[in-house]
PQR file with spaces between the fields and no chain letter, atoms N, CA, C, O and H, PARSE charges and radii, in Angstrom:
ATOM       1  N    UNK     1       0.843   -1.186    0.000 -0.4000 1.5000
ATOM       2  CA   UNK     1       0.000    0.000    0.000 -0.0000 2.0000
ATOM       3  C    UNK     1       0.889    1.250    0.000  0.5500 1.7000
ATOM       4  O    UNK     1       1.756    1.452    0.850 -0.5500 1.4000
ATOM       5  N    UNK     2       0.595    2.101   -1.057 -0.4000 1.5000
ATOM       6  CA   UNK     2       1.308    3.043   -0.840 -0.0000 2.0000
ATOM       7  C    UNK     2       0.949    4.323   -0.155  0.5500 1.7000
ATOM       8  O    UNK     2      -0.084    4.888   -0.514 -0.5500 1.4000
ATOM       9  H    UNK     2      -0.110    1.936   -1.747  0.4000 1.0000
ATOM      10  N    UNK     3       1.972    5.046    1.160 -0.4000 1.5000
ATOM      11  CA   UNK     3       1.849    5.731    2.057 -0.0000 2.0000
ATOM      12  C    UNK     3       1.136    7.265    1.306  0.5500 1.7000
ATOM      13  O    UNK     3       1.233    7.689    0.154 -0.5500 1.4000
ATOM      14  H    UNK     3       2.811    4.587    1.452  0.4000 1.0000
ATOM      15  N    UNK     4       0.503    7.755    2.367 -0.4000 1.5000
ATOM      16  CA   UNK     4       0.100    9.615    1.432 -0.0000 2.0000
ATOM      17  C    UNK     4       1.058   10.236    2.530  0.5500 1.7000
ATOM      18  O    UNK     4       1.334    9.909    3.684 -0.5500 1.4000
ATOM      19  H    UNK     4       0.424    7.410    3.302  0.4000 1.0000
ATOM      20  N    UNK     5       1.493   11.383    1.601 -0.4000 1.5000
ATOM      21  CA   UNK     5       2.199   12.082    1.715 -0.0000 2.0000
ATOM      22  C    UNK     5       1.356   13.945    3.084  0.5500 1.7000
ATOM      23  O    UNK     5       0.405   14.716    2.961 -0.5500 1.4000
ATOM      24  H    UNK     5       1.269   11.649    0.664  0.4000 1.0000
ATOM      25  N    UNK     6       2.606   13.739    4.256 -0.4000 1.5000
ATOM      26  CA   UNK     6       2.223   14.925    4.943 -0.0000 2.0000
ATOM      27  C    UNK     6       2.330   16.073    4.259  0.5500 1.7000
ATOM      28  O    UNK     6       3.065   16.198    3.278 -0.5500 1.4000
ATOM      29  H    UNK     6       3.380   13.113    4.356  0.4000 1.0000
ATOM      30  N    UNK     7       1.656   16.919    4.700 -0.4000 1.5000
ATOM      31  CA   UNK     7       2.183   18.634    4.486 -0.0000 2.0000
ATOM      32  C    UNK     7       3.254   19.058    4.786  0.5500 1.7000
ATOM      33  O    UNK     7       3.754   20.055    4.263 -0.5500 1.4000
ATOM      34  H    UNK     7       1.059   16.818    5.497  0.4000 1.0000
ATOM      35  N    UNK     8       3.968   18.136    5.983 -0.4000 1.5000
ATOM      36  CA   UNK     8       5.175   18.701    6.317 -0.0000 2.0000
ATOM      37  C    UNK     8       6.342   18.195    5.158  0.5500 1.7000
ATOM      38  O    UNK     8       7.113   18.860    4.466 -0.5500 1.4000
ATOM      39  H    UNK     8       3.562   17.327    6.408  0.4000 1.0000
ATOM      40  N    UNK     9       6.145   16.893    5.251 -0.4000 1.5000
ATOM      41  CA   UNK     9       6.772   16.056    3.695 -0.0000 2.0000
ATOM      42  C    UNK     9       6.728   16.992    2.593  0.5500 1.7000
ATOM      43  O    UNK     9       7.529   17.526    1.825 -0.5500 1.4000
ATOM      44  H    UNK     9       5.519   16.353    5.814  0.4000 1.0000
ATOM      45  N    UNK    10       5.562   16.984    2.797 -0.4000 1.5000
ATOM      46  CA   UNK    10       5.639   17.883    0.779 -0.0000 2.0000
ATOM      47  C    UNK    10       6.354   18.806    0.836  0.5500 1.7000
ATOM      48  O    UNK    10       6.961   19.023   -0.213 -0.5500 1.4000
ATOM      49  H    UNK    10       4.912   16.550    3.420  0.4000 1.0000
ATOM      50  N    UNK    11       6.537   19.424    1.593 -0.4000 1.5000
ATOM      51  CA   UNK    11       7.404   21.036    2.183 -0.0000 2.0000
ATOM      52  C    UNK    11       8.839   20.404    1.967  0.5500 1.7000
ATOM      53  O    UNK    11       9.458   20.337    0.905 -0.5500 1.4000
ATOM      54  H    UNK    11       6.044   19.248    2.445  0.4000 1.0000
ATOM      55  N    UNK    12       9.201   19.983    3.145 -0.4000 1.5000
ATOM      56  CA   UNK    12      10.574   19.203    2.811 -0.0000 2.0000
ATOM      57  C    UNK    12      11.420   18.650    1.371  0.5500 1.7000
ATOM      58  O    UNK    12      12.598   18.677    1.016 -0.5500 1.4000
ATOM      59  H    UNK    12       8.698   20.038    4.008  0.4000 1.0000
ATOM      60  N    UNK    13       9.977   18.080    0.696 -0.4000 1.5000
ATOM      61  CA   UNK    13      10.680   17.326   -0.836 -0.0000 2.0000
ATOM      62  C    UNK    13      10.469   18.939   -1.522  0.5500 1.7000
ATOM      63  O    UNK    13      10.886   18.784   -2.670 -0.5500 1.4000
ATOM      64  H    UNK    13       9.020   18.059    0.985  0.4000 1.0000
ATOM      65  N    UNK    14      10.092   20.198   -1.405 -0.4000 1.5000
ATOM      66  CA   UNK    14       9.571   21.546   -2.013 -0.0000 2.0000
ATOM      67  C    UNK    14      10.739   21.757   -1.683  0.5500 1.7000
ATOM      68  O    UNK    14      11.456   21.473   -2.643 -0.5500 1.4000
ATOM      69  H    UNK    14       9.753   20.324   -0.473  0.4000 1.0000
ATOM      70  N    UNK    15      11.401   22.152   -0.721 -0.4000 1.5000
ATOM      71  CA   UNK    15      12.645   22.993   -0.485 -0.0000 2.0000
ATOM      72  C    UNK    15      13.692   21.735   -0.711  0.5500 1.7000
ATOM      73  O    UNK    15      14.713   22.335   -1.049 -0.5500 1.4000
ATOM      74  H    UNK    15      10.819   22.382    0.058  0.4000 1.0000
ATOM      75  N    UNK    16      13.877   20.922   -0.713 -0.4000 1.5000
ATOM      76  CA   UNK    16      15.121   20.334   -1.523 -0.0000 2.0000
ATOM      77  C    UNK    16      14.989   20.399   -2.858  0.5500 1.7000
ATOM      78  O    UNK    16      16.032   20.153   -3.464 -0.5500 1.4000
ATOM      79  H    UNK    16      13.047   20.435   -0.438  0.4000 1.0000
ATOM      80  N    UNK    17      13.969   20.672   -3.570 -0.4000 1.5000
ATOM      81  CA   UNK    17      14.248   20.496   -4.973 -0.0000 2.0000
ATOM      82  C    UNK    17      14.839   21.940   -5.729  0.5500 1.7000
ATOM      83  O    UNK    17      15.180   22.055   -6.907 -0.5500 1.4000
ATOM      84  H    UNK    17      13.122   20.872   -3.078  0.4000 1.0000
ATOM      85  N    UNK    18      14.844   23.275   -4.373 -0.4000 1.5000
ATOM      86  CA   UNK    18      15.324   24.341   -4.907 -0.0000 2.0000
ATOM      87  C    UNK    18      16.858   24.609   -4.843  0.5500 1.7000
ATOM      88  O    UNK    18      17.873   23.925   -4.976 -0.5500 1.4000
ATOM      89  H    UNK    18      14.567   23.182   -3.417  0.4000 1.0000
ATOM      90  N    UNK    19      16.558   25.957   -4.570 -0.4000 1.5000
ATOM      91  CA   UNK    19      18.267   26.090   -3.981 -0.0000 2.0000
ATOM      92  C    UNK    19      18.268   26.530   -2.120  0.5500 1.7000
ATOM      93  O    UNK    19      18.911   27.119   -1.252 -0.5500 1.4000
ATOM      94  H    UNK    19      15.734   26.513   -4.462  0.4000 1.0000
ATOM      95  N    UNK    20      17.598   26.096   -2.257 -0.4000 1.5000
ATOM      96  CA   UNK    20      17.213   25.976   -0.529 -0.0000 2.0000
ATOM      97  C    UNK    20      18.452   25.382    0.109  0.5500 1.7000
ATOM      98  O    UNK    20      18.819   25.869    1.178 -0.5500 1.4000
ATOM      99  H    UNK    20      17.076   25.617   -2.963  0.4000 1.0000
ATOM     100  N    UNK    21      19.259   24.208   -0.524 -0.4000 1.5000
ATOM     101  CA   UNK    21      20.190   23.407   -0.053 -0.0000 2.0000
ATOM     102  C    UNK    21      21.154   24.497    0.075  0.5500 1.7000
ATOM     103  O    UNK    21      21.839   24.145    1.035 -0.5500 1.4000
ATOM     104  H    UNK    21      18.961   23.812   -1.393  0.4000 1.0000
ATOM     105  N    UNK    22      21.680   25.820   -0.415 -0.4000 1.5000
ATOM     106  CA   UNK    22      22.589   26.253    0.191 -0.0000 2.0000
ATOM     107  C    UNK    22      23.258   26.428    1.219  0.5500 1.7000
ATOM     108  O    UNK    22      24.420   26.724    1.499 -0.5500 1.4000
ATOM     109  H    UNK    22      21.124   26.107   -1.195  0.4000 1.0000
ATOM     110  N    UNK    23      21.887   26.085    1.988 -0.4000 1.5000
ATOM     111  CA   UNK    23      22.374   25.798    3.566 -0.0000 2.0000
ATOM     112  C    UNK    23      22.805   24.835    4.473  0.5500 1.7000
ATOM     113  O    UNK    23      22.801   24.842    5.704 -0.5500 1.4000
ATOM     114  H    UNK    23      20.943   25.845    1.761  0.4000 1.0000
ATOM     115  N    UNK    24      23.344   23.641    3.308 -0.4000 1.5000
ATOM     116  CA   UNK    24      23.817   22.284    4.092 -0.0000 2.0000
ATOM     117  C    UNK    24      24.594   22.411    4.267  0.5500 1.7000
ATOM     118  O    UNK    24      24.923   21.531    5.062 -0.5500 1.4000
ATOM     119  H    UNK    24      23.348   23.636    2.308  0.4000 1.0000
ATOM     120  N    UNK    25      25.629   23.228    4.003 -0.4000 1.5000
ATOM     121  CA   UNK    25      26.914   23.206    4.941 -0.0000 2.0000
ATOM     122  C    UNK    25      27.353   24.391    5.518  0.5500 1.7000
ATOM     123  O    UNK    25      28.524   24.766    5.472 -0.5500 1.4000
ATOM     124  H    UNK    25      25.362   23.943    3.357  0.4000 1.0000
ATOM     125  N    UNK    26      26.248   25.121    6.179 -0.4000 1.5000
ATOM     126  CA   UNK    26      25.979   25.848    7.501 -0.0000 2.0000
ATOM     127  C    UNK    26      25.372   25.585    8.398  0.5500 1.7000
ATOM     128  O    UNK    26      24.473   24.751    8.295 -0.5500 1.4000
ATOM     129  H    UNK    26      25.296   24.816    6.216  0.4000 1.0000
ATOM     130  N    UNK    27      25.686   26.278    9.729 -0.4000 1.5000
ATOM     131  CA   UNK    27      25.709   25.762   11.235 -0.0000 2.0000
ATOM     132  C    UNK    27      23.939   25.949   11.022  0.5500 1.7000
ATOM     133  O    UNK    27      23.235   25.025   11.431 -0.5500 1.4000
ATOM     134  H    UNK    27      26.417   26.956    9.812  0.4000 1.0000
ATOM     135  N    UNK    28      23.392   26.949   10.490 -0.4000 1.5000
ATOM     136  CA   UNK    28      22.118   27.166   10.089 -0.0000 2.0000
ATOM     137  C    UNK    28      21.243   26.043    9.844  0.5500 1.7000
ATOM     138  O    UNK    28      20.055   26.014   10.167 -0.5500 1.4000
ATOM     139  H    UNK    28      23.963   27.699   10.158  0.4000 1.0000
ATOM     140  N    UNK    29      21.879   25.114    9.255 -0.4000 1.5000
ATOM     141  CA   UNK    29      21.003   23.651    9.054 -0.0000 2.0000
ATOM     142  C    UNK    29      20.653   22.887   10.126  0.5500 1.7000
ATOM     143  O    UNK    29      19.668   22.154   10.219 -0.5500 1.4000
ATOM     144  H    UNK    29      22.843   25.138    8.993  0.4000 1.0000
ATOM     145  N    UNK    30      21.465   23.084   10.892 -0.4000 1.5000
ATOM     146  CA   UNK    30      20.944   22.211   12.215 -0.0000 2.0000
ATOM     147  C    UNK    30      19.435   22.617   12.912  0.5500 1.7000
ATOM     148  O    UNK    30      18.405   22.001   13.183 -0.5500 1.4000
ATOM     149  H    UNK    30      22.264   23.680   10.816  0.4000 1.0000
ATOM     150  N    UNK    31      19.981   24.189   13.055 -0.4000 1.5000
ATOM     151  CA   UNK    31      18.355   24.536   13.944 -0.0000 2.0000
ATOM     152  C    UNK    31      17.197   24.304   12.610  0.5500 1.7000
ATOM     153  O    UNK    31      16.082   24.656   12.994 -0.5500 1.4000
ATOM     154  H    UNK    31      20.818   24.690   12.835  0.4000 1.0000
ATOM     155  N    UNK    32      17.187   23.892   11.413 -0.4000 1.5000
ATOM     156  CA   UNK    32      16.222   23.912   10.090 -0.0000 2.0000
ATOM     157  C    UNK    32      15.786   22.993   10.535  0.5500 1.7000
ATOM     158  O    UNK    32      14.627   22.854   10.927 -0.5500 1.4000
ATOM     159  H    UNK    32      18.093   23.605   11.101  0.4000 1.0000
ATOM     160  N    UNK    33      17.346   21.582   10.558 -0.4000 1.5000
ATOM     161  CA   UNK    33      16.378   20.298   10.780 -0.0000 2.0000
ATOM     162  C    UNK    33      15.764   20.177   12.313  0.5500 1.7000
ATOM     163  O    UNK    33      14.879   19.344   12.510 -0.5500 1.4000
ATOM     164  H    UNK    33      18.287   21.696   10.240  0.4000 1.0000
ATOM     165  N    UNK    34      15.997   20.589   12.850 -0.4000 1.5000
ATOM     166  CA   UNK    34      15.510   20.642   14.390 -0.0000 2.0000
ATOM     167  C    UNK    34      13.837   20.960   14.545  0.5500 1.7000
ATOM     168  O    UNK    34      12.979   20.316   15.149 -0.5500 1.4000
ATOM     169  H    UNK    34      16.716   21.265   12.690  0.4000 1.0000
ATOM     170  N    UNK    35      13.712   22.431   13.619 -0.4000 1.5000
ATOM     171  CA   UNK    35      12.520   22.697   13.577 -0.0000 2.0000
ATOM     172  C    UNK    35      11.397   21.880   12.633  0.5500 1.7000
ATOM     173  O    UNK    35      10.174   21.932   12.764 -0.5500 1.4000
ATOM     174  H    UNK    35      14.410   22.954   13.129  0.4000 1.0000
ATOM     175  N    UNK    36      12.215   21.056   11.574 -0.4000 1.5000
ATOM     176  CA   UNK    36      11.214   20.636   10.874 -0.0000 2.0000
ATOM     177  C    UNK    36      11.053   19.160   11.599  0.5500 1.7000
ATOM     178  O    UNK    36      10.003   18.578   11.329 -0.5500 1.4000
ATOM     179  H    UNK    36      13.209   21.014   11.467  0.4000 1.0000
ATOM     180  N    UNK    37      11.850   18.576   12.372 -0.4000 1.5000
ATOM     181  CA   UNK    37      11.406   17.528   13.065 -0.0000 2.0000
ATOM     182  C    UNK    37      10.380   17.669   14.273  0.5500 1.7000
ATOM     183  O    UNK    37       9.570   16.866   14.736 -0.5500 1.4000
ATOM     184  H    UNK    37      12.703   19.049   12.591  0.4000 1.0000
ATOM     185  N    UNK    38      10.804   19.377   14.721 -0.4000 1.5000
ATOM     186  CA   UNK    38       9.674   19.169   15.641 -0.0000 2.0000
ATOM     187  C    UNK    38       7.686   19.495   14.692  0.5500 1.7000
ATOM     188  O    UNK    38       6.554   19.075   14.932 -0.5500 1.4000
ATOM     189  H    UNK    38      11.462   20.029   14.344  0.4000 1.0000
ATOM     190  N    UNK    39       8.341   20.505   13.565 -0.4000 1.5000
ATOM     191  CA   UNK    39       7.066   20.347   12.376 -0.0000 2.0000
ATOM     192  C    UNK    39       6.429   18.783   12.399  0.5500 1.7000
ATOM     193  O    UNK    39       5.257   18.560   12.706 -0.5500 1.4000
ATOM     194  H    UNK    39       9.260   20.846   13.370  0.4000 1.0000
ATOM     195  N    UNK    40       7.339   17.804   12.047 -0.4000 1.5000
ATOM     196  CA   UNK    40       6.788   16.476   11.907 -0.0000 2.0000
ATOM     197  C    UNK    40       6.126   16.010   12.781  0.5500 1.7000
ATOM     198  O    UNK    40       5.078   15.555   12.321 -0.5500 1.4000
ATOM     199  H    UNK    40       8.290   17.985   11.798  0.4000 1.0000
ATOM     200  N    UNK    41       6.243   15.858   14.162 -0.4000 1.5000
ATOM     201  CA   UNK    41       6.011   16.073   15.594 -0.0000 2.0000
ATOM     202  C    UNK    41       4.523   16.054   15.619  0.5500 1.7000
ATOM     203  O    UNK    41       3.723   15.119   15.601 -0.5500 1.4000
ATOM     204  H    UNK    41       7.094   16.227   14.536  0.4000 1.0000
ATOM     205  N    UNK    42       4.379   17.288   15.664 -0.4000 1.5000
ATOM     206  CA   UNK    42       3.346   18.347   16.171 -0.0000 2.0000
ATOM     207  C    UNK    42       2.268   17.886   15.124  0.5500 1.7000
ATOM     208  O    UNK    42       1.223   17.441   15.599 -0.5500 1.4000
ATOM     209  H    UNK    42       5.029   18.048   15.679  0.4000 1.0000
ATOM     210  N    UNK    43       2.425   17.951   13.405 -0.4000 1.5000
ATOM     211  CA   UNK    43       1.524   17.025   12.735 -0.0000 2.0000
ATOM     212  C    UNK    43       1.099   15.992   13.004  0.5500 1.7000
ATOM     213  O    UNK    43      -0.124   15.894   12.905 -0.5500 1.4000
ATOM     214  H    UNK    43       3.274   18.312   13.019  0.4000 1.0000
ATOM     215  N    UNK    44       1.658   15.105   13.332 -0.4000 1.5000
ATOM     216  CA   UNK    44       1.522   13.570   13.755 -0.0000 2.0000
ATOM     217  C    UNK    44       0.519   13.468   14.713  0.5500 1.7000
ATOM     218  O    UNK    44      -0.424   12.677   14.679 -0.5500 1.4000
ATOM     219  H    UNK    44       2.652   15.184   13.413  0.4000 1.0000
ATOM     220  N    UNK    45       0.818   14.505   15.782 -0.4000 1.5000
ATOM     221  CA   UNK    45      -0.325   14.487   16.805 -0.0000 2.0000
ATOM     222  C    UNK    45      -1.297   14.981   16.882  0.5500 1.7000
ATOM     223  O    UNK    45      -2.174   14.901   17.743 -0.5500 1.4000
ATOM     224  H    UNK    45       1.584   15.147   15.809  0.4000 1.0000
ATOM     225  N    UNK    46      -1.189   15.822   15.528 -0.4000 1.5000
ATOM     226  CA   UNK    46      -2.851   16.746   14.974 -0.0000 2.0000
ATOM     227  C    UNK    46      -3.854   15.659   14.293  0.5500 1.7000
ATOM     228  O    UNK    46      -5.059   15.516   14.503 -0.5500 1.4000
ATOM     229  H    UNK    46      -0.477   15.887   14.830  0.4000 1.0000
ATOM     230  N    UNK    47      -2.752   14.729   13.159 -0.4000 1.5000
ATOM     231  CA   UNK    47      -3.246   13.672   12.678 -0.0000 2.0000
ATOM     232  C    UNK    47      -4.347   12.785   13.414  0.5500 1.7000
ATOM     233  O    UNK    47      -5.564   12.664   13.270 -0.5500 1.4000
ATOM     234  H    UNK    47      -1.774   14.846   12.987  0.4000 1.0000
ATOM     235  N    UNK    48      -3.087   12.027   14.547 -0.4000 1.5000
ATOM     236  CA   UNK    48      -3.569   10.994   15.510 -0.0000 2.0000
ATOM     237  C    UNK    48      -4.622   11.917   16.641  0.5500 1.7000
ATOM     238  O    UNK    48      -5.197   11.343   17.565 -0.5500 1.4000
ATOM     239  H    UNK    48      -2.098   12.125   14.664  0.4000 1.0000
ATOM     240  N    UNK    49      -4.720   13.038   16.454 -0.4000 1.5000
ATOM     241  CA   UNK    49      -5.875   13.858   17.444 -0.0000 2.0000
ATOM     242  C    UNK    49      -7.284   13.701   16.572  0.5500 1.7000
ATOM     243  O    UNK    49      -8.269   13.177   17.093 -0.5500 1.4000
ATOM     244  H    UNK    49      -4.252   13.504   15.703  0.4000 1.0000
ATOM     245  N    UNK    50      -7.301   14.111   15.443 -0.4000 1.5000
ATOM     246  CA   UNK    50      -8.466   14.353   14.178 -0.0000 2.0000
ATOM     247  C    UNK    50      -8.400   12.976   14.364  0.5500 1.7000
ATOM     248  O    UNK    50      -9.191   12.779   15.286 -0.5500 1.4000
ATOM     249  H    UNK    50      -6.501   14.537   15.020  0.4000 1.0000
ATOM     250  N    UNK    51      -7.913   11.878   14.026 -0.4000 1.5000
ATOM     251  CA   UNK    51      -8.659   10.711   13.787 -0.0000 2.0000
ATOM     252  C    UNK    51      -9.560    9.646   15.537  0.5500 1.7000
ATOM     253  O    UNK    51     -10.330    8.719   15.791 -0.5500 1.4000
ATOM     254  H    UNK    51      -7.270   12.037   13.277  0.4000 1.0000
ATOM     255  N    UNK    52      -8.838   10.528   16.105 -0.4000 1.5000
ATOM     256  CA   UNK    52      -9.681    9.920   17.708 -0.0000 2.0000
ATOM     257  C    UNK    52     -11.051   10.807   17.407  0.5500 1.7000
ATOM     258  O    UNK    52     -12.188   10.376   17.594 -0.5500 1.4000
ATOM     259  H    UNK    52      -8.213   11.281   15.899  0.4000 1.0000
ATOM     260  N    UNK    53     -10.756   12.009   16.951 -0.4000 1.5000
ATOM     261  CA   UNK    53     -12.207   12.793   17.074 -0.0000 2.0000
ATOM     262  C    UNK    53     -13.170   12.064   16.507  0.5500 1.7000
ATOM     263  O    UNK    53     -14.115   11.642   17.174 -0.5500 1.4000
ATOM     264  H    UNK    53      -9.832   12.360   16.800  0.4000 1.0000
ATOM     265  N    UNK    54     -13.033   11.816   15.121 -0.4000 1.5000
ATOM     266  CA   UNK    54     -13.349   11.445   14.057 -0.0000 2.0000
ATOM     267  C    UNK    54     -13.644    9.986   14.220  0.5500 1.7000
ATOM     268  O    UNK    54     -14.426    9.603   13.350 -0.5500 1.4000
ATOM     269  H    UNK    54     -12.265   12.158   14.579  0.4000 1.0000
ATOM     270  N    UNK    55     -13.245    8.980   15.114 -0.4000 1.5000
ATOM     271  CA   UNK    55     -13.492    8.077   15.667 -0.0000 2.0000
ATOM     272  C    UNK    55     -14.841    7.765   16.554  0.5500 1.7000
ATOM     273  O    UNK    55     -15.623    6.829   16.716 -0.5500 1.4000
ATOM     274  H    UNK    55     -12.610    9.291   15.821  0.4000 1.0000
ATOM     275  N    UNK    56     -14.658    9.042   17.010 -0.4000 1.5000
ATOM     276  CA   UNK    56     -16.235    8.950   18.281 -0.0000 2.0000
ATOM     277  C    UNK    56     -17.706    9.023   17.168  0.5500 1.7000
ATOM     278  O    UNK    56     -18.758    8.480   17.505 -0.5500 1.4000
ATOM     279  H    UNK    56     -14.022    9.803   16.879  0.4000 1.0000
ATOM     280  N    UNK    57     -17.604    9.549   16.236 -0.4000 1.5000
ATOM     281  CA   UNK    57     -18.538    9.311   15.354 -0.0000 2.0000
ATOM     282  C    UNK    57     -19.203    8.143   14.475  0.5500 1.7000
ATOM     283  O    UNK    57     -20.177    8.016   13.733 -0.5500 1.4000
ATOM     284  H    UNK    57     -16.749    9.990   15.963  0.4000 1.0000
ATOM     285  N    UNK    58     -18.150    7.363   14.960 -0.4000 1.5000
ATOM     286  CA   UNK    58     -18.710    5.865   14.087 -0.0000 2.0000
ATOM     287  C    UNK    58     -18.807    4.561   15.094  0.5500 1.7000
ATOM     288  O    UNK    58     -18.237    4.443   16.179 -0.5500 1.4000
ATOM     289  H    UNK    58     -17.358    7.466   15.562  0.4000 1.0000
ATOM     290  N    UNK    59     -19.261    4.069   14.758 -0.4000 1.5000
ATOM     291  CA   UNK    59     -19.561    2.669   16.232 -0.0000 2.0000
ATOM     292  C    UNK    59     -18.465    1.779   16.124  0.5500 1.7000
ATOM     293  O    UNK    59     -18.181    1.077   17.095 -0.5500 1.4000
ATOM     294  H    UNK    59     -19.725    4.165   13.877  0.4000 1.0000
ATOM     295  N    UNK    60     -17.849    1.715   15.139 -0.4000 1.5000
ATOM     296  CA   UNK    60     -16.669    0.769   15.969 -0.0000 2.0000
ATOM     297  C    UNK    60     -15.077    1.560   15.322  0.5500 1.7000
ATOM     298  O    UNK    60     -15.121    2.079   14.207 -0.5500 1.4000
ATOM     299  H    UNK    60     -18.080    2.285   14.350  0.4000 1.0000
ATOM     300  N    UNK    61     -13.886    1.573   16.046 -0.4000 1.5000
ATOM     301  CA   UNK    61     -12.428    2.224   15.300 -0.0000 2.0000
ATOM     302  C    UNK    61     -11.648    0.662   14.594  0.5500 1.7000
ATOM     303  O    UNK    61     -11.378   -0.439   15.074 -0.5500 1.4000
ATOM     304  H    UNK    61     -13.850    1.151   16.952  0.4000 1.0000
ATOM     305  N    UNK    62     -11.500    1.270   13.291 -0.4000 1.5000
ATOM     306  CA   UNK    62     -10.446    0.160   12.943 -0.0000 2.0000
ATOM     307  C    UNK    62      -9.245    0.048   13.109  0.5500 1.7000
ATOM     308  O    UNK    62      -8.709   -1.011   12.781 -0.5500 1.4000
ATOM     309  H    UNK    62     -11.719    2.164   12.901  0.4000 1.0000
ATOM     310  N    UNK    63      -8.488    1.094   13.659 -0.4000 1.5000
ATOM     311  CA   UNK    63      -7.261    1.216   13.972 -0.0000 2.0000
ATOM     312  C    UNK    63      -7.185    1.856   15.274  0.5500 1.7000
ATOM     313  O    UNK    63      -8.194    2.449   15.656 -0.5500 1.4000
ATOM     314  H    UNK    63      -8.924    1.954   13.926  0.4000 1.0000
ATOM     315  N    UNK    64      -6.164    1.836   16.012 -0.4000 1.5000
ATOM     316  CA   UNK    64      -5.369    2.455   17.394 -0.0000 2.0000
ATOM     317  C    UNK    64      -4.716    3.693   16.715  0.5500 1.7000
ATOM     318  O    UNK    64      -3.822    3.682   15.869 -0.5500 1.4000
ATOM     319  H    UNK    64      -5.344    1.354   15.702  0.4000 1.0000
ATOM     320  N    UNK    65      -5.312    4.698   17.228 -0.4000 1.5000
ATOM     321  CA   UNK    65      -4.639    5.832   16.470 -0.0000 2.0000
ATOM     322  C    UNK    65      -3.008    6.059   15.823  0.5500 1.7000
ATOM     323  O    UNK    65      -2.562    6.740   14.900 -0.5500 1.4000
ATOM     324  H    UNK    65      -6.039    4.707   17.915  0.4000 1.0000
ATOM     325  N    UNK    66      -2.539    5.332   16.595 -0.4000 1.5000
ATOM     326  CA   UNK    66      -1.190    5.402   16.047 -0.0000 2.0000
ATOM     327  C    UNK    66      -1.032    4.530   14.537  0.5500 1.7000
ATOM     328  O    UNK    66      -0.550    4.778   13.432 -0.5500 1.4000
ATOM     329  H    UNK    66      -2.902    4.779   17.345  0.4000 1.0000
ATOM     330  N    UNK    67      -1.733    3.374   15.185 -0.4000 1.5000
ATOM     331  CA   UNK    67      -1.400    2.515   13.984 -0.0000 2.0000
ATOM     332  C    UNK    67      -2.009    2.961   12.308  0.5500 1.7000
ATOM     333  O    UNK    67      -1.576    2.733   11.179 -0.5500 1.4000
ATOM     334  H    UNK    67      -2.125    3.172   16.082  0.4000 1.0000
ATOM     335  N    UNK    68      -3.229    3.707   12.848 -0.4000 1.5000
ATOM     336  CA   UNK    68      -4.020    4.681   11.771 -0.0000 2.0000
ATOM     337  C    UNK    68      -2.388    5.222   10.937  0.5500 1.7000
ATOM     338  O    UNK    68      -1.900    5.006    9.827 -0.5500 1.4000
ATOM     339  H    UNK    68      -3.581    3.892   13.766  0.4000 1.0000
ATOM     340  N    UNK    69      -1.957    5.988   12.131 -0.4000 1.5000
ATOM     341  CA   UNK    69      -0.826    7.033   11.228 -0.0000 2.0000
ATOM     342  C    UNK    69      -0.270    6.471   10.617  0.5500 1.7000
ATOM     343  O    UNK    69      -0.216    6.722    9.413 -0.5500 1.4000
ATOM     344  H    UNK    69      -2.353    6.164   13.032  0.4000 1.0000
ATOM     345  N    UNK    70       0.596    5.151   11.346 -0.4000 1.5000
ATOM     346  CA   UNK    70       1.853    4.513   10.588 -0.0000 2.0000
ATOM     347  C    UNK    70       1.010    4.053    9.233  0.5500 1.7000
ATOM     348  O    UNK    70       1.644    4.363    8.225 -0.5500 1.4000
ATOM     349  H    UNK    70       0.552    4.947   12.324  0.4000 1.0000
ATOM     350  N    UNK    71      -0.252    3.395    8.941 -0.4000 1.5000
ATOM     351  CA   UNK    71       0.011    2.805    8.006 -0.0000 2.0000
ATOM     352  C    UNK    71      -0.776    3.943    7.043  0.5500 1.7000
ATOM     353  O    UNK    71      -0.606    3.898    5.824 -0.5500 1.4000
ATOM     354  H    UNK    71      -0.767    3.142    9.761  0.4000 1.0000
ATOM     355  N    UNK    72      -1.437    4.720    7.503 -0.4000 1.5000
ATOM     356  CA   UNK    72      -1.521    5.812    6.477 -0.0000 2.0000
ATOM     357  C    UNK    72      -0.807    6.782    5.777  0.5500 1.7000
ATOM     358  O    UNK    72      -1.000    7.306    4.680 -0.5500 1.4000
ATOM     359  H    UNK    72      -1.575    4.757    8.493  0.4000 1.0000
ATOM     360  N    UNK    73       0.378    6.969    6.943 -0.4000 1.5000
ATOM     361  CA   UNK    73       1.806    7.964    6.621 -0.0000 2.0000
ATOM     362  C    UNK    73       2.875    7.307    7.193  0.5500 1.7000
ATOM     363  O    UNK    73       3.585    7.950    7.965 -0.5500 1.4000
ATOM     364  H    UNK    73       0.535    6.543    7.834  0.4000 1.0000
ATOM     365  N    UNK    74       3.202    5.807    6.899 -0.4000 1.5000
ATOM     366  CA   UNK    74       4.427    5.349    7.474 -0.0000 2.0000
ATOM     367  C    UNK    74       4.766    6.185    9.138  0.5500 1.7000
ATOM     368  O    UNK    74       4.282    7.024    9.897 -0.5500 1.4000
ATOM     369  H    UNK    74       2.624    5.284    6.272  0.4000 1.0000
ATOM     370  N    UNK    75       6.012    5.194    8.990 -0.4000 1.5000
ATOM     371  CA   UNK    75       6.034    6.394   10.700 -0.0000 2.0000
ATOM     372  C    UNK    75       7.151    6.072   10.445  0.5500 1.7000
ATOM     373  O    UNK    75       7.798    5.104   10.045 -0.5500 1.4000
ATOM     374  H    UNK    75       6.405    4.512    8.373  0.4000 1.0000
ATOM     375  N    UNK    76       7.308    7.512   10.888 -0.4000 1.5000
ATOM     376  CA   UNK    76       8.447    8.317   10.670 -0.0000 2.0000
ATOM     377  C    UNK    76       8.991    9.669   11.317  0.5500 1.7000
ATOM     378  O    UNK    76      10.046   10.163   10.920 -0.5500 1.4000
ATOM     379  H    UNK    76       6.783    8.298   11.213  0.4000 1.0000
C-alpha cells in the first residue's frame, strides 16, 4: 500500500528540490532540521488527534490511532 504524503513532507521534498540546499553546509542547518522535526512532531499528533475525534462518530475504530498514522503515513 502506498503511504500519502504529509504537508510537512511535501514542504521538505519543495525545499530540496530548490536552492534551498545552500544551507547544508551551515551551522544554520541544524536549527532547520531541528525545527522541521519538531514540524513532523506536532503534525503527527494533529493527525492521531483528528482521527480519535473522528473516531467517536462511528460505532466501531479500525485502527489504534497510532497505527491509523503509521500505516496511512508510514512512521516516521
Amino acid at each position: 500500500m502506498e503511504k500519502t504524503q504529509t504537508a510537512v513532507e511535501w514542504l521538505i521534498d519543495e525545499l530540496t528540490k530548490t536552492q534551498f540546499l545552500w544551507l547544508s553546509d551551515k551551522p544554520e542547518m541544524n536549527d532547520l532540521i531541528e525545527i522541521i522535526k519538531q514540524a513532523k512532531e506536532m503534525e503527527k499528533e494533529q493527525i492521531i488527534d483528528a482521527y480519535n475525534i473522528g473516531s467517536y462518530d462511528t460505532s466501531e475504530k479500525q485502527f489504534r490511532p497510532e497505527q491509523y498514522y503509521n500505516e496511512t503515513y508510514g512512521s516516521k
